[in-house]
Structure formats: C-alpha cells, structure tokens
C-alpha positions as CSV (number, residue, x, y, z in Angstrom):
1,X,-38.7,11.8,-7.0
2,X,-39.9,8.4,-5.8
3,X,-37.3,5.4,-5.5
4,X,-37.5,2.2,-4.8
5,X,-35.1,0.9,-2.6
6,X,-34.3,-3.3,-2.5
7,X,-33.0,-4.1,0.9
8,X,-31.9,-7.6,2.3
9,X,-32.5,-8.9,5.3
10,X,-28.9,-8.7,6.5
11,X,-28.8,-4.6,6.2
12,X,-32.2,-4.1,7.5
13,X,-31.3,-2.4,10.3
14,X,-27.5,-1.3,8.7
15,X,-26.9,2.5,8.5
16,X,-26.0,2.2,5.1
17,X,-28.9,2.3,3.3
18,X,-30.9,3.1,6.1
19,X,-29.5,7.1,6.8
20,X,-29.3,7.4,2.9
21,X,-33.1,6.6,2.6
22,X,-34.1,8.7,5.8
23,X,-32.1,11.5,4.0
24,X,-34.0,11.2,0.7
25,X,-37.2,11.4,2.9
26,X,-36.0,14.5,4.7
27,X,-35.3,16.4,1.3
28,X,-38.7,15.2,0.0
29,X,-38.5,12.5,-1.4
30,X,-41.0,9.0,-1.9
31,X,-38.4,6.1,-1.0
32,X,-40.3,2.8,-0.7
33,X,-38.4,-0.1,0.5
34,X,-38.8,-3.7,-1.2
35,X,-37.3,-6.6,1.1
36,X,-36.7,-9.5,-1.2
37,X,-35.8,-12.0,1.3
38,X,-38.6,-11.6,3.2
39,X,-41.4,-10.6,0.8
40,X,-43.4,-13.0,-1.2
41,X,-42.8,-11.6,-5.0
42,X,-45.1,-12.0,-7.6
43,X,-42.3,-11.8,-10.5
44,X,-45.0,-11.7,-13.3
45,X,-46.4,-8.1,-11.9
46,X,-43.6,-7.0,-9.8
47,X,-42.5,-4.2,-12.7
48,X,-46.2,-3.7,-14.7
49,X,-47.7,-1.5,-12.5
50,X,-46.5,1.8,-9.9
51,X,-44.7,4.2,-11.3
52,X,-40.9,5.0,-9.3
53,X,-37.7,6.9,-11.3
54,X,-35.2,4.3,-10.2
55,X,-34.4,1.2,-8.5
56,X,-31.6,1.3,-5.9
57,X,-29.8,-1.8,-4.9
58,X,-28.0,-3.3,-1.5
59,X,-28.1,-6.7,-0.8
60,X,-25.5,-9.3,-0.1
61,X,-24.3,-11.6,-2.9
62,X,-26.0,-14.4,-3.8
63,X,-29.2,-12.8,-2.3
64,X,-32.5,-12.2,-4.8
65,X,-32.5,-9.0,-5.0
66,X,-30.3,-8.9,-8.4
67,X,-32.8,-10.5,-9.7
68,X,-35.2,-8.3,-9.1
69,X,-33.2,-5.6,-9.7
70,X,-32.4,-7.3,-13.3
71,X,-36.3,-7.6,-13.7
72,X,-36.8,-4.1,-13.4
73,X,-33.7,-3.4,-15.7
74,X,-35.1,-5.8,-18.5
75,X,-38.5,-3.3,-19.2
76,X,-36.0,-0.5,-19.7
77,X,-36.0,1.2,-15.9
78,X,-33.1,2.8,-14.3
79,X,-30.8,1.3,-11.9
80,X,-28.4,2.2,-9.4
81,X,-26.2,0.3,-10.1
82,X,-26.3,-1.3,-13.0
83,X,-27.9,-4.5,-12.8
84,X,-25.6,-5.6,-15.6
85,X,-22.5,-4.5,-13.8
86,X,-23.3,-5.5,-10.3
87,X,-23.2,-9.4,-11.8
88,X,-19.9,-8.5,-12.7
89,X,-18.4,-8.1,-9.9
90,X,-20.7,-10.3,-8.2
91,X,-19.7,-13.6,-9.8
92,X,-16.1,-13.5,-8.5
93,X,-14.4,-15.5,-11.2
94,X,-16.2,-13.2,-13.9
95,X,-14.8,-10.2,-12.3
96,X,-11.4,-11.9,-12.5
97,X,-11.5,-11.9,-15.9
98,X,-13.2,-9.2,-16.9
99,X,-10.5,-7.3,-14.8
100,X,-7.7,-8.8,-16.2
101,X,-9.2,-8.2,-19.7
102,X,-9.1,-4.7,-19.3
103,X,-6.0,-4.2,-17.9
104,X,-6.9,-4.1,-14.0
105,X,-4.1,-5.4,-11.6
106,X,-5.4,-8.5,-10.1
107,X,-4.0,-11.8,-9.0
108,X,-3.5,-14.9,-11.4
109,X,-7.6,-16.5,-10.3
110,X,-8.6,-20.1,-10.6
111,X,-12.1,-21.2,-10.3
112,X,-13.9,-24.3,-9.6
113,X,-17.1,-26.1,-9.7
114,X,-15.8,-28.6,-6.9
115,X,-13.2,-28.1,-4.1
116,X,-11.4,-30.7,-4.8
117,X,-10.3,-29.8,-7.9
118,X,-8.2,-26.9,-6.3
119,X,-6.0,-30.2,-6.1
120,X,-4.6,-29.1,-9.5
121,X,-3.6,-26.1,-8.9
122,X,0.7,-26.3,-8.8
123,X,2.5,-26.5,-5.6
124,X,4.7,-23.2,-6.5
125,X,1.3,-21.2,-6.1
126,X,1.0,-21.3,-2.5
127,X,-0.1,-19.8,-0.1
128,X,-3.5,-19.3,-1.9
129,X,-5.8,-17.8,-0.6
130,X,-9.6,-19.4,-1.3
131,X,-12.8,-17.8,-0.9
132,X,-16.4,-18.2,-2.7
133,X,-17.2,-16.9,-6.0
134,X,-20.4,-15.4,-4.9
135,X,-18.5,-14.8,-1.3
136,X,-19.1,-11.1,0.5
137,X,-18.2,-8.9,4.1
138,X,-14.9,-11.4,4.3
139,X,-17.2,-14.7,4.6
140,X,-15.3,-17.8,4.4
141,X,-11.7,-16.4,2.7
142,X,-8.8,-18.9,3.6
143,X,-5.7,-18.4,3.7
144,X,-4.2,-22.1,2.7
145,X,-0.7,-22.4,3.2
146,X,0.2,-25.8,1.7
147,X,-1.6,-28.7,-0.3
148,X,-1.8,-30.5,3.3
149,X,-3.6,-27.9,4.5
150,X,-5.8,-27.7,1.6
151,X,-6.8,-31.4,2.3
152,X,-7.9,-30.3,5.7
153,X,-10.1,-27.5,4.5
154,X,-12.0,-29.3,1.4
155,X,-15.0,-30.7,4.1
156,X,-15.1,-26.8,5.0
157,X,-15.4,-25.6,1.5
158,X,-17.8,-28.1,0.4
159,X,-20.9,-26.3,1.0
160,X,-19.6,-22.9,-0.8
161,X,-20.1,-23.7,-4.2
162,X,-18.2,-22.3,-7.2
163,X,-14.7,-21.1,-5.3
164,X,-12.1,-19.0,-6.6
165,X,-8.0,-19.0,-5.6
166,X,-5.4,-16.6,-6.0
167,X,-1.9,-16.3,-4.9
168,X,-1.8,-14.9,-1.6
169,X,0.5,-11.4,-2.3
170,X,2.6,-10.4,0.6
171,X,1.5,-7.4,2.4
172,X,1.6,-5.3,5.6
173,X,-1.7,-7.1,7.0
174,X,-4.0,-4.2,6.0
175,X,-5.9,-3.0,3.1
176,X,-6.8,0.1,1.5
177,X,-10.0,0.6,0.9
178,X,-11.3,2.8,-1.9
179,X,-14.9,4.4,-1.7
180,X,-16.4,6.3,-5.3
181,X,-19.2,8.2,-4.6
182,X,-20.8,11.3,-6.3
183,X,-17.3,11.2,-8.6
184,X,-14.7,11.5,-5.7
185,X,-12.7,9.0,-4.1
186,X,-12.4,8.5,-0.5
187,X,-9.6,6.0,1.2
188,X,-9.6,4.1,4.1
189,X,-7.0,1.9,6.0
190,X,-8.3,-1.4,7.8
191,X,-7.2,-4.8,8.8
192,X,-7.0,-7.4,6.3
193,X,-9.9,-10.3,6.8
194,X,-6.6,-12.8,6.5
195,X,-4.7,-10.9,9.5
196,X,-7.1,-10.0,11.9
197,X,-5.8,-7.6,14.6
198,X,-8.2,-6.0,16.9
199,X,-6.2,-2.8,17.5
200,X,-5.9,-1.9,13.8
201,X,-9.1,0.6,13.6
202,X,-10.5,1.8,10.3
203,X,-9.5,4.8,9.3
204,X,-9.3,7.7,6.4
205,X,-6.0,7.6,4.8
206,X,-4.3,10.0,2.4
207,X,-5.0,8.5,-1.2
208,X,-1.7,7.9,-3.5
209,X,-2.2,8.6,-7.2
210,X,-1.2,5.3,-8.1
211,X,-4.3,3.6,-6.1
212,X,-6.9,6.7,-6.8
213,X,-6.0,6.2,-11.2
214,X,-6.9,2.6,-10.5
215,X,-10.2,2.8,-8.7
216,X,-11.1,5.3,-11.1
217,X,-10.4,2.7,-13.5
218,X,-12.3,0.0,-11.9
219,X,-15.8,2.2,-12.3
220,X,-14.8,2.2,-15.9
221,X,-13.6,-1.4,-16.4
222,X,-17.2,-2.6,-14.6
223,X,-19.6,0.1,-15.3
224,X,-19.8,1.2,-11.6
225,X,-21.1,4.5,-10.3
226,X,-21.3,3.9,-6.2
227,X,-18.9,0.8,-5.6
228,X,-15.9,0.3,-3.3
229,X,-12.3,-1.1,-3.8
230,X,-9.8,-3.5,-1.8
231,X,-6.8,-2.8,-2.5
232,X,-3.2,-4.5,-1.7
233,X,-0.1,-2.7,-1.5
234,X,1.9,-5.5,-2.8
235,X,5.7,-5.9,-3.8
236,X,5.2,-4.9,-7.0
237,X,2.8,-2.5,-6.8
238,X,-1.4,-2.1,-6.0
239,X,-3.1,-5.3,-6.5
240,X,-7.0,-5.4,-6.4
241,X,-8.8,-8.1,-5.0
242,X,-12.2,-7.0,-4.4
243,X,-15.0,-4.9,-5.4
244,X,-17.9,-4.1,-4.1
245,X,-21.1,-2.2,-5.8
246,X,-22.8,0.0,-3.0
247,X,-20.4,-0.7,-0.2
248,X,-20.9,0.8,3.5
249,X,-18.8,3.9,2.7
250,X,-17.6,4.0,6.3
251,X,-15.6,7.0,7.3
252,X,-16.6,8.6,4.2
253,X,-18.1,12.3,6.0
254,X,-21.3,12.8,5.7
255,X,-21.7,9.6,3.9
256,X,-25.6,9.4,3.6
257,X,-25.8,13.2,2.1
258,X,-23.2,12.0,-0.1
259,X,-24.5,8.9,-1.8
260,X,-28.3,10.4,-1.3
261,X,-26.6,13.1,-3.6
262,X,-25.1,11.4,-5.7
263,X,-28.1,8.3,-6.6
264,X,-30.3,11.5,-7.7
265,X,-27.6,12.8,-9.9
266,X,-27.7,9.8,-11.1
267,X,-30.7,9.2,-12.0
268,X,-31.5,13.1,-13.0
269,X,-28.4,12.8,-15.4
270,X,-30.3,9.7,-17.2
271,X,-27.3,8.4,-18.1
272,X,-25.7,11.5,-19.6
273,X,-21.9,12.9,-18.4
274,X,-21.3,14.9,-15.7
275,X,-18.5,16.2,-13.9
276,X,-18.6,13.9,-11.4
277,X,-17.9,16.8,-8.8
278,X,-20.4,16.9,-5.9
279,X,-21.1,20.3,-7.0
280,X,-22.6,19.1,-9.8
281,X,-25.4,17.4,-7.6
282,X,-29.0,18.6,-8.7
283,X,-30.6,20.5,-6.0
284,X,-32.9,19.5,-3.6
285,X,-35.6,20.9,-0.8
286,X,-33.2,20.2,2.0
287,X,-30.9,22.4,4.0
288,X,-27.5,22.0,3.2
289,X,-25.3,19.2,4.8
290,X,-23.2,20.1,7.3
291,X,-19.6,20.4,6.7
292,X,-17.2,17.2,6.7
293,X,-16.1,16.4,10.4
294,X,-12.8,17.9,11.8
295,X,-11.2,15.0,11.4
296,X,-10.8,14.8,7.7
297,X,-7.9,16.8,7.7
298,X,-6.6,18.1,3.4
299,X,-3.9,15.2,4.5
300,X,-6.9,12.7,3.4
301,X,-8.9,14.8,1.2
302,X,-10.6,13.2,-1.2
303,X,-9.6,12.9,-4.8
304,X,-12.2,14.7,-6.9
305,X,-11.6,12.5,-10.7
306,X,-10.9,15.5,-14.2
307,X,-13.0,13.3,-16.1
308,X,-16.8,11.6,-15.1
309,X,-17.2,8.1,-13.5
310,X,-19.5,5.6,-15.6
311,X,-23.1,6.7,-15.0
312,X,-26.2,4.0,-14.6
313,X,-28.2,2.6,-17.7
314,X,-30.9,5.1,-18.2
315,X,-34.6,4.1,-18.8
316,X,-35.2,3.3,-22.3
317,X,-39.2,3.4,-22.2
318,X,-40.6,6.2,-20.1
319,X,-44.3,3.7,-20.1
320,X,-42.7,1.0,-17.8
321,X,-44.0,1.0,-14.6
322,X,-43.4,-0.6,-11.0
323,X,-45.9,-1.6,-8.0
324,X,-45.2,0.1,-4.8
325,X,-47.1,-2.5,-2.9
326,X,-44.1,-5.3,-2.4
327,X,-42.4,-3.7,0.6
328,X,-42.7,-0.8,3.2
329,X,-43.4,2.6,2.4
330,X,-40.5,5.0,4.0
C-alpha cells in the first residue's frame, strides 16, 4: 500500500506517528509524509495527481492539516479518520452538542465568541472550568473558581478565541484515559491537567464496564475509528470531557504495531464491518510483533468490543488521485 501521512510541526519528531510510519515501512509499505505547517501547498493540485490508498491524519487542533485532509476527503479518498468526524470533536462546542445529542455523559457546555461574555454564565455554576474551543494536550484549561476570579483571567483568555465552560465535576485529581485502537480498548490512569502532581505516573489501569460501554459509544456517537477518551469518575457516575482522534496511545503495548494494524484494516475493509478484533487485521510481509510487555498483567487487559467500531469513509471514486511531491518520502 502507499499512504500518505499529514504530520504537524509539533509531532515531527513525536513517537506517535513516527514508530507507526517506520513500522508500515518495515512491513513494506510506501508512507510519504506531508508537513502542512511547513510546506508551501498548492491547494488547486494537491489531490489531482499521485496515486496513495489513504490519507492518515495527526496534527494539533486548529493546525491546517484538516484541511487538507478535508481536500482529499471532498474527491472521494479515504481517510483515517474521518475528516468529517475529526471536526467534530475538534470544534469543542460542536462536540458538546453532538455528544449530548446522542446520549453521551458530558457536562452542561457554554460557548462564546468573546470572554467576557462568560460574565453571564450564573453564579451557582462555579467552579467552571474554561478552556478553548479548538484547545488540545491540556493548553490553556482554567480552573475558575469564582466570578472575581473570572475578571482576573478575561486579559488571559482574550487571545483564545471561541472558549467553552463547563461545570467543574468533583473528582479524585486523575483521569482515565480511554485508547480505541484496532477495536479494543485500552485504559490508562494519569493526573488531571487541573491538578497537577508530579508523582502521579501514567499508567494502565483495569477498565470498568461502565467506562469501556461508553467509549465504545463515543466511536459511534462521532464516527471514530483510532481516537482516545478522558474520562471523569464523577459523583454520579463517568463524565466525558474530551476526545481526541489519533491520540498518543501511551502505554498501549506495542502501540505502533497496533495502530499500523489497525489503519490498514482500515483502509483494506473500505469501509465495510469487521470484528474489530486485532485478529482480524489483514496480513502483512512483516514478522510478527512481539508479545505485549510483562507488565500488562489480565488485571488491565484490554476490552476487545462483541460488535465493530465505526470504520473510515471509504473512497467513492477509485480515478482520484494524490501528488506525492508535497512532503518527505519515508
């Protein structure tokens, strides 16, 4: 197969995509690697000519390769993930209410245009916590106690555009952390961005029913095939209040095998169902991985879902084509 892969400038040098792309390459593979921050695009050619079976995605928010991505979704090419449901999770106050549509337990969100306006929002709300809409990796989320304090924090917010605020919802000061790859789930415990603590440590955790039935849902609800999930264990339950399409997948064993696996089942399924187990993985000229480490005891095993995740828009014309000339051949 030959992929293209859309890299940002921030995970240039990130394992994750980096040892997924080396591993395509090792099984025999033609990744080539567009940089859309630091590539002069020619939008009106980038998806006439070349010929690759998918785009992949990993970029931060607000950075243009969506929209490259969403170019190469428009002639009818395959992405991973959907460009259509990466903007919707994205945009932060759409992903609020598409959750909430469909049944997903999130916080009560506000949004707004200017920071000011959070002014409205009633007293009996606080603490709120306030982050950007487009906002990723735990940039700029505050955790306002008060209306005074809000005053003191509107000259800090005024640069981040559209903002969202939620209730703040009491918890122990960490979150859980829900990976989907290759259609099983993989949990992880780590300190919350609102209560740092330098001796909490990321780490895999045993993965209640509860949480795994609603990060399931989430790939539904959005349309997600490789995403992540913060999750809150809350008074009254799990509370979600983040997702992420094509997270780091940190602690996840043998992470890069995995999500190399799992993008070309993707993109050999075209869109049809699977089982979503990793057995179900197409082949491919490459030894086997090795073996999960030691540490990933059945205690955290991960929750392989009865029923198949969503699966990526398939190519609708098989004639569309893309140049490989924008980035770096891997």
């Amino acid at each position: 197969m030959r992929l293209c892969f859309l890299v940002e400038e921030h995970y240039r040098h990130d394992g994750m995509p980096n040892e997924v792309i080396g591993q395509l390459t090792a099984w025999g593979h033609r990744v080539d690697v567009v940089r859309p921050g630091g590539s002069l695009l020619r939008m009106t050619e980038v998806v006439d000519t070349g010929a690759h079976d998918a785009w992949v995605l990993k970029t931060v928010s607000g950075g243009p390769g969506l929209t490259l991505l969403e170019a190469a979704a428009a002639t009818g090419l395959t992405t991973v993930n959907d460009a259509r449901s990466i903007r919707g999770v994205r945009d932060k106050a759409l992903a609020a209410a598409i959750g909430r549509g469909r049944g997903l337990p999130l916080p009560p969100t506000y949004a707004v245009a200017r920071p000011e306006l959070l002014r409205e929002i009633p007293a009996a709300e606080y603490p709120l916590v306030v982050k950007p809409a487009d906002g990723s990796s735990g940039r700029a989320v505050h955790l306002v106690s008060s209306p005074e304090r809000l005053e003191t924090l509107l000259p800090v917010l005024a640069g981040e555009g559209m903002l969202i605020a939620q209730p703040y919802v009491p918890n122990s000061g960490t979150d859980i952390k829900v990976y989907a790859v290759g259609g099983e789930l993989f949990a992880t415990e780590r300190c919350s961005p609102l209560h740092p603590d330098p001796s909490v440590r990321e780490r895999r955790v045993p993965l209640s029913s509860e949480v795994a039935a609603i990060a399931a849902q989430v790939g539904a609800v959005y349309g997600l095939d490789l995403y992540g999930v913060d999750v809150l264990l809350g008074p009254d339950g799990p509370v979600v209040v983040d997702v992420n399409d094509f997270p780091s997948f940190r602690q996840v064993p043998d992470a890069a095998a995995r999500v190399a696996r799992a993008v070309l089942g993707l993109v050999r399924a075209g869109g049809g169902p699977t089982t979503g187990a990793p057995a179900a993985a197409p082949a491919v000229p490459a030894p086997a991985p090795a073996p999960a480490p030691a540490a990933a005891t059945t205690t955290a095993a991960p929750v392989t879902l009865p029923y198949a995740l969503p699966l990526s828009i398939p190519a609708q014309s098989s004639s569309a084509q893309i140049p490989a000339a924008a980035g770096d051949t891997v």
